[in-house]
C-alpha positions as a LaTeX table, in Angstrom:
\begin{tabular}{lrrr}
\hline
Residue & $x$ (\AA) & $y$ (\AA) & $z$ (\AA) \\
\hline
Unk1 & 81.35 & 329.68 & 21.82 \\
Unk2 & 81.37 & 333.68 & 21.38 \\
Unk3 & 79.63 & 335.58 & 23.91 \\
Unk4 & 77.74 & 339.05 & 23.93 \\
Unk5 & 77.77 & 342.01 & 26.04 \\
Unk6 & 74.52 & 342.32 & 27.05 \\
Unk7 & 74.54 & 345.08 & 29.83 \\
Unk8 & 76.45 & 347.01 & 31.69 \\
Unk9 & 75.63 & 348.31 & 34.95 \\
Unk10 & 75.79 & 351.60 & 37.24 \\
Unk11 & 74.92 & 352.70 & 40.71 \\
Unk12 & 73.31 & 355.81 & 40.99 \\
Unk13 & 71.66 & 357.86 & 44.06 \\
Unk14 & 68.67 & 359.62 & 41.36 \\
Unk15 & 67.48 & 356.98 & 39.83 \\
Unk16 & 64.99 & 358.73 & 37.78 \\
Unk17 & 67.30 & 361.99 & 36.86 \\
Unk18 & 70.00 & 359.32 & 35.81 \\
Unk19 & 67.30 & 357.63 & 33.57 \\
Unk20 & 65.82 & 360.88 & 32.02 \\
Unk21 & 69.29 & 362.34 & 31.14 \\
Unk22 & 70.43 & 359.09 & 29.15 \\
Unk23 & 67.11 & 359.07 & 27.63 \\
Unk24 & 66.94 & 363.06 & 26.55 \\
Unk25 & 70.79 & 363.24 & 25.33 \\
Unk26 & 71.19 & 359.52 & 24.32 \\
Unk27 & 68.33 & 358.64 & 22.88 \\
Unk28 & 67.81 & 355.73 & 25.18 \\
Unk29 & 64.59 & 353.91 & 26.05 \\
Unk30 & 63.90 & 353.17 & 29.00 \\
Unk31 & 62.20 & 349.56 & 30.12 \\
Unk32 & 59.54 & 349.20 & 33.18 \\
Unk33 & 61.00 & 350.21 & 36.74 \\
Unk34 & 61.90 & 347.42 & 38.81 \\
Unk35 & 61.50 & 347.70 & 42.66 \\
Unk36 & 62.28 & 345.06 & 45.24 \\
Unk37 & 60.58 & 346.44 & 48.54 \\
Unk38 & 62.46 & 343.94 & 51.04 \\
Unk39 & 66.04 & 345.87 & 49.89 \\
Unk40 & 65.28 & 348.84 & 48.57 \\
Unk41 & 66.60 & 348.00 & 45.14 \\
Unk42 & 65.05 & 349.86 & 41.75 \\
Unk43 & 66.61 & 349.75 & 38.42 \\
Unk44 & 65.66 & 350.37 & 34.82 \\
Unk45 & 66.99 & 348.70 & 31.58 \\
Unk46 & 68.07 & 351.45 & 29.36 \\
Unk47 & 67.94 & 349.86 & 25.32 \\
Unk48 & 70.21 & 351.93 & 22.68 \\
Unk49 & 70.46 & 351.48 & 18.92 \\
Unk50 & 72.87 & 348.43 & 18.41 \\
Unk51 & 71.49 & 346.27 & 20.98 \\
Unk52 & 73.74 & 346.79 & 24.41 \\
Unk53 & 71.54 & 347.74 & 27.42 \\
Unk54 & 72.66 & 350.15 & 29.95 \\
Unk55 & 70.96 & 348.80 & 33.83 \\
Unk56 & 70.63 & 352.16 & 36.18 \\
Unk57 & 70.32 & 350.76 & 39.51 \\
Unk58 & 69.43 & 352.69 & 43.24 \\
Unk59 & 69.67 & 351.17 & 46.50 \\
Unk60 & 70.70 & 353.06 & 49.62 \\
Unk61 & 74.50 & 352.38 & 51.31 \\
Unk62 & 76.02 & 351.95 & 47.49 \\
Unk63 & 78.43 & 354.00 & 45.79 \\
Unk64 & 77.84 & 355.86 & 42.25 \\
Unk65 & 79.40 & 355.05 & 39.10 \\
Unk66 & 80.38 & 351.85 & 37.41 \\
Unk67 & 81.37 & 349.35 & 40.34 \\
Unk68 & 78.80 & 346.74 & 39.58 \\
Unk69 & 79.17 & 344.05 & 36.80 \\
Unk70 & 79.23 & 343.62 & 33.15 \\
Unk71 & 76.55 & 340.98 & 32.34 \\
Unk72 & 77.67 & 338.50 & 29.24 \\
Unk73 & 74.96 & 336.81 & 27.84 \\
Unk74 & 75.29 & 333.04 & 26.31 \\
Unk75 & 72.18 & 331.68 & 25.31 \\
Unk76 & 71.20 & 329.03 & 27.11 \\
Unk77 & 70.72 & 327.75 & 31.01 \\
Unk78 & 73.09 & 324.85 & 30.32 \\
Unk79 & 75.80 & 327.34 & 28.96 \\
Unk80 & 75.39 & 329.26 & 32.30 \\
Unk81 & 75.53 & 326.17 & 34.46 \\
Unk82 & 78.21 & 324.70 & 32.70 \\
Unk83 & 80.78 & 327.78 & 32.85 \\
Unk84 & 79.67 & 329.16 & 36.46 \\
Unk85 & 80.43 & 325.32 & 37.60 \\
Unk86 & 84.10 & 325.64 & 35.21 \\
Unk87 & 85.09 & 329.13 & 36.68 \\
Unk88 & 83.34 & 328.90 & 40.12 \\
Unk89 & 80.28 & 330.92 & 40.82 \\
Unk90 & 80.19 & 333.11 & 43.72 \\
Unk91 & 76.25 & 333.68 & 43.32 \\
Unk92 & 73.64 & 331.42 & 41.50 \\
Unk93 & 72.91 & 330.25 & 39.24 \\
Unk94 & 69.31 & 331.43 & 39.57 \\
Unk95 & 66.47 & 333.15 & 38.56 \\
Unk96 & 66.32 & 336.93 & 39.37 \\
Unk97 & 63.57 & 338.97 & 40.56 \\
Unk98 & 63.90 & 340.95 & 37.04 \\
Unk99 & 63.22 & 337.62 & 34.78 \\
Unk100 & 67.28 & 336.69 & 34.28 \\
Unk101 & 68.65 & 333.40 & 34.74 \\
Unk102 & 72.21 & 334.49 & 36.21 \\
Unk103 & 75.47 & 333.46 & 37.53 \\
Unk104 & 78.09 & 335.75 & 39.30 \\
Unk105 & 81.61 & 334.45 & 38.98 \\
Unk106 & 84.53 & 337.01 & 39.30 \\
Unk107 & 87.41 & 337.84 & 36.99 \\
Unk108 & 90.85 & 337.71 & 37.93 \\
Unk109 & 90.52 & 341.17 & 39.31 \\
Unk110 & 87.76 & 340.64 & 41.38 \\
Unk111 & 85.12 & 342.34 & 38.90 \\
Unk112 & 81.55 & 340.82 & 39.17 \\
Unk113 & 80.45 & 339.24 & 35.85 \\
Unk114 & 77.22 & 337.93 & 35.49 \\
Unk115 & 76.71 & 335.19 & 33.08 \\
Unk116 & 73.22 & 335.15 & 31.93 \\
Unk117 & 70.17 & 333.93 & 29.64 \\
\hline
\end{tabular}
């Protein structure tokens, strides 16, 4: 089985500024805005040339920069249940608010990976 970076992910306190710079000097294009009312939580799926997907996300109390996951996608529900049960999921699996069918399991190093469809 060979797995795919789908997205990686970043905190950010200007949600919108964050989004417009990556579009106007990266050539990046943006998805819908997502908003979860009941935490505060917005993000937007940035697509690039190539296929990777960048996820901007805002919600108030977190820290900028890259301290959130790196998402790995493999293809099917089954493949995400069967792995999250192998390595021990510490969220999920389930479906997100956003349309992703994820599990959160964490590296040796205590990094959050999400394992998704």
């Amino acid at each position: 089985m060979t797995a795919s970076i789908e997205h990686v992910a970043l905190w950010t306190d200007d949600l919108e500024g964050l989004r417009a710079w990556y579009e106007l000097w990266l050539g990046a294009l943006a998805g819908e805005r997502y908003e979860n009312a009941a935490t505060g939580f917005a993000s937007y799926f940035l697509s690039f040339t190539g296929g990777a997907r960048l996820e901007l996300m805002a919600m108030p109390g977190q820290e900028r920069g890259l301290r959130a996951h790196v998402a790995f996608s493999l293809g099917s529900r089954e493949r995400v249940d069967e792995l999250a049960a192998a390595i021990g999921a510490v969220e999920g699996p389930r479906t997100t608010g956003d349309g992703y069918y994820e599990a959160v399991v964490l590296d040796p190093d205590g990094n959050r990976v999400e394992l998704i469809v």
